[in-house]
VOKE-393868 format. One record per residue: x, y, z of N, C-alpha, C in turn; residue in three letters; residue number from 0. Coordinates in nm, 4 decimals, padded with zeros to 6 digits. Layout:
<recs>
+----------+----------+----------+----------+----------+----------+----------+----------+----------+------+------+
:   n_east :  n_north :     n_up :  ca_east : ca_north :    ca_up :   c_east :  c_north :     c_up : resn : resi :
+----------+----------+----------+----------+----------+----------+----------+----------+----------+------+------+
:        X :        Y :        Z :        X :        Y :        Z :        X :        Y :        Z :  Ala :  NUM :
...
+----------+----------+----------+----------+----------+----------+----------+----------+----------+------+------+
</recs>
This chain:
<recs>
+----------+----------+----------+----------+----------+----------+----------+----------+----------+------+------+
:   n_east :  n_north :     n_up :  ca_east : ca_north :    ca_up :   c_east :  c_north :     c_up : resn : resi :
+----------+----------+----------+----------+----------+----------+----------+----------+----------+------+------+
:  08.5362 : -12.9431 : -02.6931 :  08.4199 : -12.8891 : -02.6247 :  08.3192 : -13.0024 : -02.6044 :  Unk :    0 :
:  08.2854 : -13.0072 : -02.4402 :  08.1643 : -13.0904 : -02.4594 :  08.0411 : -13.0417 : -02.5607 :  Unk :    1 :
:  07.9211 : -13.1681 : -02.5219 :  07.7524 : -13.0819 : -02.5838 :  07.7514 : -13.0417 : -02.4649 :  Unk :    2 :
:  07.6524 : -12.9530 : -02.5287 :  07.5238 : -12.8384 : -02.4090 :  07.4217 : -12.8727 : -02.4365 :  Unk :    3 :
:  07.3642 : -12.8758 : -02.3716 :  07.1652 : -12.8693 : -02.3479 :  07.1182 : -12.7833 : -02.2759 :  Unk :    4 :
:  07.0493 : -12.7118 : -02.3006 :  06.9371 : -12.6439 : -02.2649 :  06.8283 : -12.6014 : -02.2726 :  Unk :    5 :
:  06.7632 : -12.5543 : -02.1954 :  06.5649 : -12.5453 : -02.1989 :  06.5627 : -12.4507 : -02.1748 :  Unk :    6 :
:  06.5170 : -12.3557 : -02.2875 :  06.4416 : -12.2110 : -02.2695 :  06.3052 : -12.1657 : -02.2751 :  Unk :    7 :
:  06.2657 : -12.1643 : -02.1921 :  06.0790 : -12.1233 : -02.1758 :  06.1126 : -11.9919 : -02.2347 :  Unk :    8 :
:  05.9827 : -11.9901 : -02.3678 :  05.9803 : -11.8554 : -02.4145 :  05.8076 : -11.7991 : -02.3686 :  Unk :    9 :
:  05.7836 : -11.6554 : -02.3627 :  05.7201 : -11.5690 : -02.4311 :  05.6936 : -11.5086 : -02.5224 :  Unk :   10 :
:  05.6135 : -11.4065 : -02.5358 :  05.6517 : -11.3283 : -02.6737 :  05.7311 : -11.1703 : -02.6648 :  Unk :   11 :
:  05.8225 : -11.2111 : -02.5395 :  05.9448 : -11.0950 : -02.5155 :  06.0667 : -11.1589 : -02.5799 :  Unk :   12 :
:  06.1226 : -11.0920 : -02.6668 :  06.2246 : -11.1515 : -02.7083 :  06.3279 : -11.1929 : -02.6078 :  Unk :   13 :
:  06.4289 : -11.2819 : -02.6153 :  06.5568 : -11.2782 : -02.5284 :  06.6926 : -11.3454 : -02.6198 :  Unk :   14 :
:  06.7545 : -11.3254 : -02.5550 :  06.9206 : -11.4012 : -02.6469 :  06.8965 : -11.5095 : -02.6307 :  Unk :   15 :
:  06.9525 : -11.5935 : -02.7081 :  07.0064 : -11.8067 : -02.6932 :  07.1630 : -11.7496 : -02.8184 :  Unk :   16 :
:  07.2150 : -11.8646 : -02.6973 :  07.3266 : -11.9024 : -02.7406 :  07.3454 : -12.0158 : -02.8325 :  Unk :   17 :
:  07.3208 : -12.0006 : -02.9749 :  07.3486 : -12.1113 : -03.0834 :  07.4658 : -12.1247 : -03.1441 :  Unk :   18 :
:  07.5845 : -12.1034 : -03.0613 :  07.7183 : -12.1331 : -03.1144 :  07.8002 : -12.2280 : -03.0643 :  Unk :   19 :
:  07.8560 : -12.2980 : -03.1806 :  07.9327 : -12.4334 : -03.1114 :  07.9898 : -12.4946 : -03.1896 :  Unk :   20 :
:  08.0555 : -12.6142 : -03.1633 :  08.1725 : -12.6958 : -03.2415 :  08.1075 : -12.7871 : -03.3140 :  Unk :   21 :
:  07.9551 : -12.7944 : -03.2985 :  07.9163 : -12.9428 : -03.3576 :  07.7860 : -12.9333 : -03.4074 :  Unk :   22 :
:  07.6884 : -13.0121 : -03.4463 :  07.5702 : -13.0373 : -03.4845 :  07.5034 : -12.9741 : -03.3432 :  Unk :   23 :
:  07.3592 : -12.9177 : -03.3991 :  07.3016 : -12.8092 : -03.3654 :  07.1522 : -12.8532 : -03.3723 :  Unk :   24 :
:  07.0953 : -12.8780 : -03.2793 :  06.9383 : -12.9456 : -03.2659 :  06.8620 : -12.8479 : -03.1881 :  Unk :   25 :
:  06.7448 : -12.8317 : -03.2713 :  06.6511 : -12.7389 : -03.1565 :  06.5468 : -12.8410 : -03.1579 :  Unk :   26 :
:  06.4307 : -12.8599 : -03.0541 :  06.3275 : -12.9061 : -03.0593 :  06.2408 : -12.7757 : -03.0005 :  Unk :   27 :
:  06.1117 : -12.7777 : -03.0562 :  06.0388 : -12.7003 : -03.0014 :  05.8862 : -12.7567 : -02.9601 :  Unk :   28 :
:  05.8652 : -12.6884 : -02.8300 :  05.7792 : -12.8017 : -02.7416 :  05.6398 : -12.6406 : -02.7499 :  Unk :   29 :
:  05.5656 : -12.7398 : -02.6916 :  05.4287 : -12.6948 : -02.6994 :  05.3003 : -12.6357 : -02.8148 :  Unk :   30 :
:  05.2167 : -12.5546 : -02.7896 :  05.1345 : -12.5377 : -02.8589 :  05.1501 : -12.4119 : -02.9818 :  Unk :   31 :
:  05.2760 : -12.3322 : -02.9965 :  05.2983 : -12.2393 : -02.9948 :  05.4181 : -12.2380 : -03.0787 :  Unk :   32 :
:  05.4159 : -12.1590 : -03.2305 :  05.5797 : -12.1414 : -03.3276 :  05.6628 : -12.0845 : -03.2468 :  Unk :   33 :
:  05.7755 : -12.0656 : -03.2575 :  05.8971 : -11.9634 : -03.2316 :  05.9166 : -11.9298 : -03.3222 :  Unk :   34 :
:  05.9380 : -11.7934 : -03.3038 :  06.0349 : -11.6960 : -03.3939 :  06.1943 : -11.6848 : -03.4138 :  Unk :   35 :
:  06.2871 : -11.6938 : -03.4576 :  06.4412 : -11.6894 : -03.4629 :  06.4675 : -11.5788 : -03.5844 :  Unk :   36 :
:  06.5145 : -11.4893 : -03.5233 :  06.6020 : -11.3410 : -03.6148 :  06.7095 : -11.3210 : -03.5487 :  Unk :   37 :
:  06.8067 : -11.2561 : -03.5880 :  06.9697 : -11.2126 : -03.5966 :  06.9506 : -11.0844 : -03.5724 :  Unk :   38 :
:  06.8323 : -11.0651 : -03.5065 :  06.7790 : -10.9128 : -03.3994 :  06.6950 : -10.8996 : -03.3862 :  Unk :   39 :
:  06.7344 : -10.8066 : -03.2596 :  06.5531 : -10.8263 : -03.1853 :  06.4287 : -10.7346 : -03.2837 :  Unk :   40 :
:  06.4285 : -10.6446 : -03.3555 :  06.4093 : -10.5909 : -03.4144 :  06.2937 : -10.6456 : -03.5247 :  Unk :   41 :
:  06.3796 : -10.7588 : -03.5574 :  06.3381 : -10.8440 : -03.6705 :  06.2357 : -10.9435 : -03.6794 :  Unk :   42 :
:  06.2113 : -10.9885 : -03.5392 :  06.1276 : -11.0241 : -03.4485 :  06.0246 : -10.9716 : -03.4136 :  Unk :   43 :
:  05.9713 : -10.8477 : -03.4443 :  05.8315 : -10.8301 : -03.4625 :  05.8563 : -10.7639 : -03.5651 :  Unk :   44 :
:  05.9183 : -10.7239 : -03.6780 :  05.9048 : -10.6548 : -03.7846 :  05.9241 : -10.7489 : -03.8874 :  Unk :   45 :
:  05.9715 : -10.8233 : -03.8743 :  06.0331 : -10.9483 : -04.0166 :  06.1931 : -10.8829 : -04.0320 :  Unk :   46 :
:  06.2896 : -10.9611 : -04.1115 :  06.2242 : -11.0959 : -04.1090 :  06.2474 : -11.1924 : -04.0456 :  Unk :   47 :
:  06.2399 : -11.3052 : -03.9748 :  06.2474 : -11.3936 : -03.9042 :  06.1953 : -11.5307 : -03.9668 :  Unk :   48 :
:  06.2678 : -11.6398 : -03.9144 :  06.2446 : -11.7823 : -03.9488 :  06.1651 : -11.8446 : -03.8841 :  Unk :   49 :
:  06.0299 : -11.8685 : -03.8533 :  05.9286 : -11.9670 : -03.8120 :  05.9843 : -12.1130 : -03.7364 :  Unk :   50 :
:  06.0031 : -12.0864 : -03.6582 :  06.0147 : -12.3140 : -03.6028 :  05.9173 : -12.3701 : -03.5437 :  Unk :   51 :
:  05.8616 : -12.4359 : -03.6367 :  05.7146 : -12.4651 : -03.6299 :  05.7256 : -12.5928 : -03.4886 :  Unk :   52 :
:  05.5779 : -12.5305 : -03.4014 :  05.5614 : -12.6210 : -03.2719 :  05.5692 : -12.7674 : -03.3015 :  Unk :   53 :
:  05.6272 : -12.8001 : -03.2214 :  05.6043 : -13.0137 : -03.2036 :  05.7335 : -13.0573 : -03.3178 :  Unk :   54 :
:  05.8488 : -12.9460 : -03.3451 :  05.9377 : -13.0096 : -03.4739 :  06.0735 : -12.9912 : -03.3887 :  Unk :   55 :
:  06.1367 : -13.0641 : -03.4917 :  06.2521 : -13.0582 : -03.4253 :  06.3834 : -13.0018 : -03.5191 :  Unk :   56 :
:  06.4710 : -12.9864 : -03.5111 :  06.5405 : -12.9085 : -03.6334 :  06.7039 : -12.9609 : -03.6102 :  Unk :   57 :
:  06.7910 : -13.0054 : -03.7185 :  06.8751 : -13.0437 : -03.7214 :  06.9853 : -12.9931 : -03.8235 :  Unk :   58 :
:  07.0720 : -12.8620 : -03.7785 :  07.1938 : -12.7894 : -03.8126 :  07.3221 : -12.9012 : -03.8179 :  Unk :   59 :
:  07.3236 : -12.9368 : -03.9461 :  07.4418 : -13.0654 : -03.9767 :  07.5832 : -13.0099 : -03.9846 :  Unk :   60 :
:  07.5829 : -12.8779 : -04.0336 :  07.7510 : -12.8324 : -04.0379 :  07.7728 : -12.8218 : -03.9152 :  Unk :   61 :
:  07.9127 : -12.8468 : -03.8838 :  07.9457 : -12.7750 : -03.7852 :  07.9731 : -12.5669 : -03.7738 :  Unk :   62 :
:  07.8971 : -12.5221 : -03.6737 :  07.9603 : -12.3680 : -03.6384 :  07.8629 : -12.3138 : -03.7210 :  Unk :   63 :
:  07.6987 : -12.3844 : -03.7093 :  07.5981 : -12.2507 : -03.8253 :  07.5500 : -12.1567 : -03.8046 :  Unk :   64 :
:  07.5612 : -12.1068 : -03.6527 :  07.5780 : -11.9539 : -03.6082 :  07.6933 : -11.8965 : -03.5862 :  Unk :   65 :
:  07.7733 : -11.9481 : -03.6013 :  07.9258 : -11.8954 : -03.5583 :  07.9394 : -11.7489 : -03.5890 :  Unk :   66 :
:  07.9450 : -11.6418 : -03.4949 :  07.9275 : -11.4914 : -03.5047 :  07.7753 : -11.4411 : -03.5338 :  Unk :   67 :
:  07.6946 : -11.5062 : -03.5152 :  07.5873 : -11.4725 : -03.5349 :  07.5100 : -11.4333 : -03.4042 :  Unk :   68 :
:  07.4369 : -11.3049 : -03.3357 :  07.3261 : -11.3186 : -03.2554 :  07.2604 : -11.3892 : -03.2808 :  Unk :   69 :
:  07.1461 : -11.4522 : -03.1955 :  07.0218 : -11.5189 : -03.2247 :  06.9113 : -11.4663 : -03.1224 :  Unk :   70 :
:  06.7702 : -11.4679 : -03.1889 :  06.7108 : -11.4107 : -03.0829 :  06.6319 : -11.4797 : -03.0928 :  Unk :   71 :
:  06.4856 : -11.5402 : -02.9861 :  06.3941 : -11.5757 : -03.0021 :  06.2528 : -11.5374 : -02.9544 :  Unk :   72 :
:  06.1546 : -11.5838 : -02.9725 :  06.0509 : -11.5711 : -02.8753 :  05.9015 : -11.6469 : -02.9287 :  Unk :   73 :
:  05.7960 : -11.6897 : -02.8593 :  05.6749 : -11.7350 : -02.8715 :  05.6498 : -11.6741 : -03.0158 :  Unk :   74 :
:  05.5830 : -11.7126 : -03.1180 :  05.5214 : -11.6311 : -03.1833 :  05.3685 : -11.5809 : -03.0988 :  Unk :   75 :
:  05.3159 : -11.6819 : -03.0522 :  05.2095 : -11.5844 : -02.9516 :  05.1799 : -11.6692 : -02.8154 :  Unk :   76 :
:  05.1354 : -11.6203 : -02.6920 :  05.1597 : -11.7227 : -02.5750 :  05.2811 : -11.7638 : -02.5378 :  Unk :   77 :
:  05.3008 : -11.8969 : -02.4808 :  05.3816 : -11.8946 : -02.4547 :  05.4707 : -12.0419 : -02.5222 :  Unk :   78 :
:  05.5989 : -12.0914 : -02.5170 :  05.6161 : -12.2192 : -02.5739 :  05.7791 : -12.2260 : -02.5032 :  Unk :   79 :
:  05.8600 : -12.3221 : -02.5519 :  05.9751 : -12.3361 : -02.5044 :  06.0497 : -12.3733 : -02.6078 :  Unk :   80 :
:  06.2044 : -12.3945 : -02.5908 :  06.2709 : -12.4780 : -02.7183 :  06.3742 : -12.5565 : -02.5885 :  Unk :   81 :
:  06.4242 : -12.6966 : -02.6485 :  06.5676 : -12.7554 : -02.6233 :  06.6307 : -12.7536 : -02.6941 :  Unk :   82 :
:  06.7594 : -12.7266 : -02.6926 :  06.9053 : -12.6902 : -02.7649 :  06.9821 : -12.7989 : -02.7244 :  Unk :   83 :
:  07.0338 : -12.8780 : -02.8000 :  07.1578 : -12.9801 : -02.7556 :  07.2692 : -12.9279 : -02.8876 :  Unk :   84 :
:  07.4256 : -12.8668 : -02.8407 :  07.4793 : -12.8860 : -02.9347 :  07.5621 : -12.9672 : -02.8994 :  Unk :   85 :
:  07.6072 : -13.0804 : -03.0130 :  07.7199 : -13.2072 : -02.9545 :  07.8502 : -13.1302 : -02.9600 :  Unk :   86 :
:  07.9889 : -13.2148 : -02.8765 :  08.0952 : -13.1481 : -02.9556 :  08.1493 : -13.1353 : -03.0805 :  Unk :   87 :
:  08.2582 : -13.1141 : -03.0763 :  08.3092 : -13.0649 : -03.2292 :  08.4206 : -13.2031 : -03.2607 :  Unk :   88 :
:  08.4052 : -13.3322 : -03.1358 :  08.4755 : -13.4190 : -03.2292 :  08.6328 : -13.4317 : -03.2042 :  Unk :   89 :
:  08.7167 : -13.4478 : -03.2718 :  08.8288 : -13.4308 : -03.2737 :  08.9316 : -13.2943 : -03.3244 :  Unk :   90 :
:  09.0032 : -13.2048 : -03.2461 :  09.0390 : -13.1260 : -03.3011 :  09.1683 : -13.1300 : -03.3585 :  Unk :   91 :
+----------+----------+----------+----------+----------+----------+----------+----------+----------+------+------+
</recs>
């Protein structure tokens, strides 16, 4: 599998991201504004959910650390974005 990249402009409407893959797993999150990440939408304004604090960047070293997992996200308030690069998985 190649990497993917992508740029998701969030709100504070939840939506799906696709965090599954063969390889190391990077989010950066841009602007003024946390994101939220829960394993439902639900969880996302009720708790509980994981914080990815604005201006950071985050680095998933195993390979496959959502593997079967939903992911959901959104602004914690306003608006913000994230980039996703996952590399491939390497040699199979």
């Amino acid at each position: 599998m190649m990497a993917r990249v992508s740029n998701v402009d969030l709100t504070t409407d939840t939506q799906y991201v696709d965090l599954t893959g063969s390889g190391k797993l990077m989010i950066r999150v841009s602007g003024d504004n946390d994101v939220r990440l829960g394993f439902d939408q639900y969880s996302l304004d009720n708790k509980p959910y994981f914080t990815l604090d604005a201006g950071t960047t985050y680095i998933f070293d195993q390979p496959y650390p959502f593997v079967g997992q939903n992911c959901f996200v959104r602004a914690d308030s306003g608006t913000s974005s994230i980039q996703v690069m996952i590399t491939g998985g390497g040699i199979e």
